[in-house]
C-alpha positions in Angstrom: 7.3 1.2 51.7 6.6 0.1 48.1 7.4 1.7 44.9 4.8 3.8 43.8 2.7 2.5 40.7 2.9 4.7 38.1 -0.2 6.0 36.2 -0.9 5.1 32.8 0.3 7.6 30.3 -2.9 9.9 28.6 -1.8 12.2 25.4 -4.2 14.5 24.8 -4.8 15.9 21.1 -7.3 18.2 19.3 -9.3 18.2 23.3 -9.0 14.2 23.3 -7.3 11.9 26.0 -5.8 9.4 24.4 -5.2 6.2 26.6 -3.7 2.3 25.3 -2.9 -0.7 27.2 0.4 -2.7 26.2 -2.2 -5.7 25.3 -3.4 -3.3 22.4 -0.1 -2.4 21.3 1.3 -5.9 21.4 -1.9 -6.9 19.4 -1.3 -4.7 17.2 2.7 -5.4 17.0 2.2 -9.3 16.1 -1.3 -9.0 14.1 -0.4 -6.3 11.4 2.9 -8.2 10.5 1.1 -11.7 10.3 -1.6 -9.9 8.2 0.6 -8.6 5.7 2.8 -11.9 5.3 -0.5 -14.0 5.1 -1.9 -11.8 2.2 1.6 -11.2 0.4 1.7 -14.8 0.1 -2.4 -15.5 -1.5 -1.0 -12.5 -3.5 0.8 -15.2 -5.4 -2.1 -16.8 -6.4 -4.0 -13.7 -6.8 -3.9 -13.3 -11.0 -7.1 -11.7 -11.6 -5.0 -8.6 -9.2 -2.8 -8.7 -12.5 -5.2 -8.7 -14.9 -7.5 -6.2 -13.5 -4.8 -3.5 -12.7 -2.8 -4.6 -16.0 -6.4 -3.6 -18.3 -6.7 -0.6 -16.4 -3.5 0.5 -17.3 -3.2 -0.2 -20.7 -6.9 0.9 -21.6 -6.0 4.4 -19.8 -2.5 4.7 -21.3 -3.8 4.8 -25.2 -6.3 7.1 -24.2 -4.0 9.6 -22.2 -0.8 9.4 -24.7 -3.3 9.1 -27.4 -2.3 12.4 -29.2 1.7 11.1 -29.5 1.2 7.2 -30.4 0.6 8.2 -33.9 -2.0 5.3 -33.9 -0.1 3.2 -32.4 -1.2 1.6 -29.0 0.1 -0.3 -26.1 -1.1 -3.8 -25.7 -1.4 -5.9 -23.4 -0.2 -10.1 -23.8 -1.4 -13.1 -21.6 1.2 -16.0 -22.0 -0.6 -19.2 -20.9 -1.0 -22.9 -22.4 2.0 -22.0 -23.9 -0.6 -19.7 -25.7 -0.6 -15.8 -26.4 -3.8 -14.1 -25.8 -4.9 -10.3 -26.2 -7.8 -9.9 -24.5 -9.6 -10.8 -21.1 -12.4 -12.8 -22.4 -10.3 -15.4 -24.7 -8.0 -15.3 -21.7 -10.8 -16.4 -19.8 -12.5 -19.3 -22.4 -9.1 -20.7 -22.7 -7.6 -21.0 -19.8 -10.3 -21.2 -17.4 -12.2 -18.9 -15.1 -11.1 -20.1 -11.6 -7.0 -20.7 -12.9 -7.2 -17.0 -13.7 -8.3 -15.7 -10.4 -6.2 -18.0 -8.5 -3.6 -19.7 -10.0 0.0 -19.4 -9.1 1.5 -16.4 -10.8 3.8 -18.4 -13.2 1.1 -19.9 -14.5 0.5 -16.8 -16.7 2.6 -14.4 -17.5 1.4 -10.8 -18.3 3.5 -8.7 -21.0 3.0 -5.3 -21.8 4.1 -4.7 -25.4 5.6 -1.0 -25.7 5.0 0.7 -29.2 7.9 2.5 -31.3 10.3 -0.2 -29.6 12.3 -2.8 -31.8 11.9 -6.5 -30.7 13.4 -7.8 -27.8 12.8 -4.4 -26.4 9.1 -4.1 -26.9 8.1 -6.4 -24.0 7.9 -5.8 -20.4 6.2 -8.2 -17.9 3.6 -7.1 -15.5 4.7 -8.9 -12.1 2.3 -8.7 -8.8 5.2 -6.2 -7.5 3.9 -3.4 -10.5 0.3 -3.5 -9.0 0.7 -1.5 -5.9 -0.9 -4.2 -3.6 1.6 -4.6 -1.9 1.1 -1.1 -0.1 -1.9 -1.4 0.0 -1.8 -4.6 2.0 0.7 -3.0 4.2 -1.4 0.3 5.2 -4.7 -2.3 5.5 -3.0 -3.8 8.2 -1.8 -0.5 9.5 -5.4 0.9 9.5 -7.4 -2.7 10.6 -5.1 -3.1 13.8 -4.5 0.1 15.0 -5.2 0.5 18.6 -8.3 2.6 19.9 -8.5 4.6 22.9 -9.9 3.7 26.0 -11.1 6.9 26.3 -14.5 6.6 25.0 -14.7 10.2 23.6 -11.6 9.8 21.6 -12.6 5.9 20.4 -15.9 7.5 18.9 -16.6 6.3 15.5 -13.2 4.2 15.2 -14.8 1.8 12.6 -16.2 4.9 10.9 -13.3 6.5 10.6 -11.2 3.4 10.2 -13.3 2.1 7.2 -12.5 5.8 5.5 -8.8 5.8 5.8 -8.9 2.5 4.3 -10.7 3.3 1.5 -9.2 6.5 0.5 -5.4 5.5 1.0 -6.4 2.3 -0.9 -8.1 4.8 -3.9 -4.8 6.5 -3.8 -2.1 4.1 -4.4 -4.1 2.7 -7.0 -4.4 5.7 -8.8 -1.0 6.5 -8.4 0.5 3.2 -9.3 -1.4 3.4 -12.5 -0.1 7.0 -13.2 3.2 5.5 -12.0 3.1 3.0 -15.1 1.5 5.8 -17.2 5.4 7.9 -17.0 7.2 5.0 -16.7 5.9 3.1 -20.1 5.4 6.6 -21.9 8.7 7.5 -21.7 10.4 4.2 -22.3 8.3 4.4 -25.4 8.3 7.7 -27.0 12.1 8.3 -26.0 14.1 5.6 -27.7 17.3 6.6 -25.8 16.1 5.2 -22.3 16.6 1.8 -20.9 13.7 0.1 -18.6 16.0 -0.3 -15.9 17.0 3.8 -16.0 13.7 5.2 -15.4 11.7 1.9 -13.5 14.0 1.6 -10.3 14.0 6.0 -10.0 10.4 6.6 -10.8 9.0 3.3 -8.8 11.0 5.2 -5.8 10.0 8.7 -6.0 6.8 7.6 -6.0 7.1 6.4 -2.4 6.8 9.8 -1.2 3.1 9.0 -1.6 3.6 6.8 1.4 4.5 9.8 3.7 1.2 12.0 2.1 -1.2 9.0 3.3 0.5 8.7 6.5 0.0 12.7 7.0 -3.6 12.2 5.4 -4.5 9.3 7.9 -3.1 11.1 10.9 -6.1 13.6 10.6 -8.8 10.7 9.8 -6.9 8.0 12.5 -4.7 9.9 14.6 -4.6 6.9 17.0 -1.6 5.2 14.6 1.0 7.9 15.7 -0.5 8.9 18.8 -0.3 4.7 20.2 3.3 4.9 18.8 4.4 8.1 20.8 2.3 6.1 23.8 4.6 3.3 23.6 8.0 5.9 24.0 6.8 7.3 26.6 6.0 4.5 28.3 8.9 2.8 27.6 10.8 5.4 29.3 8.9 6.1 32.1 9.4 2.6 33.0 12.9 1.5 32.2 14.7 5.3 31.8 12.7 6.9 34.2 16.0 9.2 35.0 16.1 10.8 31.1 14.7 14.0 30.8 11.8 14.6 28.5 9.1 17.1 27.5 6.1 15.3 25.3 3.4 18.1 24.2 0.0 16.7 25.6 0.9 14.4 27.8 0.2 14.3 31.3 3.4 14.0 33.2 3.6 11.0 35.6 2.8 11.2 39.3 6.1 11.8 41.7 
């Protein structure tokens, strides 16, 4: 006689059953890394990314560290045309709308010029790495190509839910990055002491806890992300270690 087929594995969560198919998981395996490499690259061309986040920063920072600049501000420089530039709109009626938004990055350069700081010391350049895009490029793809049940019950209101954990983990690494700079530039500038590279490395890391928050935060809005991954071990090892011993909470053990 014939090897048994072995039933599909079901995880069941909060009352759901949870059930993939390895075309889903493969899907998702090849699609989310393509998604992020195609965007990282128009993220090269993407300036207006730069610009917008750069503004937002330096707009928020005088008003937050207002009460210690003394008057004194943070500015923010547009090097183009060979040109310096301090504002958005001359930016704009110089260079040129469209080579703005989607010119390659080196065609302007974004500095942010630190108060209390002697020159040669008093510029740092806003690259597309500093805007946080990146993550948030990487958790759109997580999100967008996550597998769905085939449980209807547990699918219900993917898109709904999909659409929510996008926005808010989005809204959140935004925020952060911006509070990010916020430390970052306000004590490089009020602490004369400290070099860039001392605090930009150590803070730009810590703040990648935030990474394992969303992933905890998305679990309750998408819990298909983790769930499809735990799928794919078990399955994995039904099939090809079917001899190792193992005890998965929720899951329905395979037929003998």
């Amino acid at each position: 006689s014939g090897k048994k087929a072995l039933e599909p594995t079901t995880i069941t969560f909060e009352g759901k059953k949870y059930q993939f198919t390895w075309n889903q998981i493969a899907l998702f395996a090849i699609a989310a890394p393509v998604f992020i490499l195609i965007f990282y690259q128009l993220l090269e061309y993407a300036t207006w990314i730069r610009v917008i986040v750069g503004d937002h920063t330096i707009s928020s920072i005088n008003f937050v560290l207002a009460p210690f600049l003394n008057g004194n501000e943070f500015q923010i420089e547009y090097l183009a045309n060979s040109s310096d530039f301090y504002n958005v709109p001359d930016l704009y009626n110089q260079v040129g709308f469209l080579r703005v938004f989607f010119a390659p990055v080196d065609d302007i350069k974004i500095y942010f010029k630190i108060p209390f700081r002697p020159i040669g010391e008093n510029n740092i350049q806003f690259v597309t790495f500093c805007t946080g895009f990146q993550a948030i490029i990487i958790f759109a793809a997580i999100i967008l190509f996550t597998p769905h049940s085939a449980d209807p019950a547990a699918s219900k209101g993917i898109w709904r839910r999909k659409t929510s954990a996008l926005f808010w983990s989005s809204a959140i690494f935004y925020v952060v990055n911006i509070v990010r700079m916020w430390i970052q530039l306000g004590i490089y500038a009020l602490i004369p002491t400290v070099r860039w590279d001392d605090i930009h490395y150590s803070i730009s890391a810590a703040s990648s806890f935030i990474a394992a928050i969303i992933v905890l935060l998305m679990h309750k809005t998408l819990p298909e992300f983790v769930i499809s991954i735990v799928w794919s071990g078990i399955e994995i090892k039904k099939r090809f270690f079917p001899n190792l011993k193992y005890k998965t909470p929720g899951a329905s053990k395979p037929n003998e």
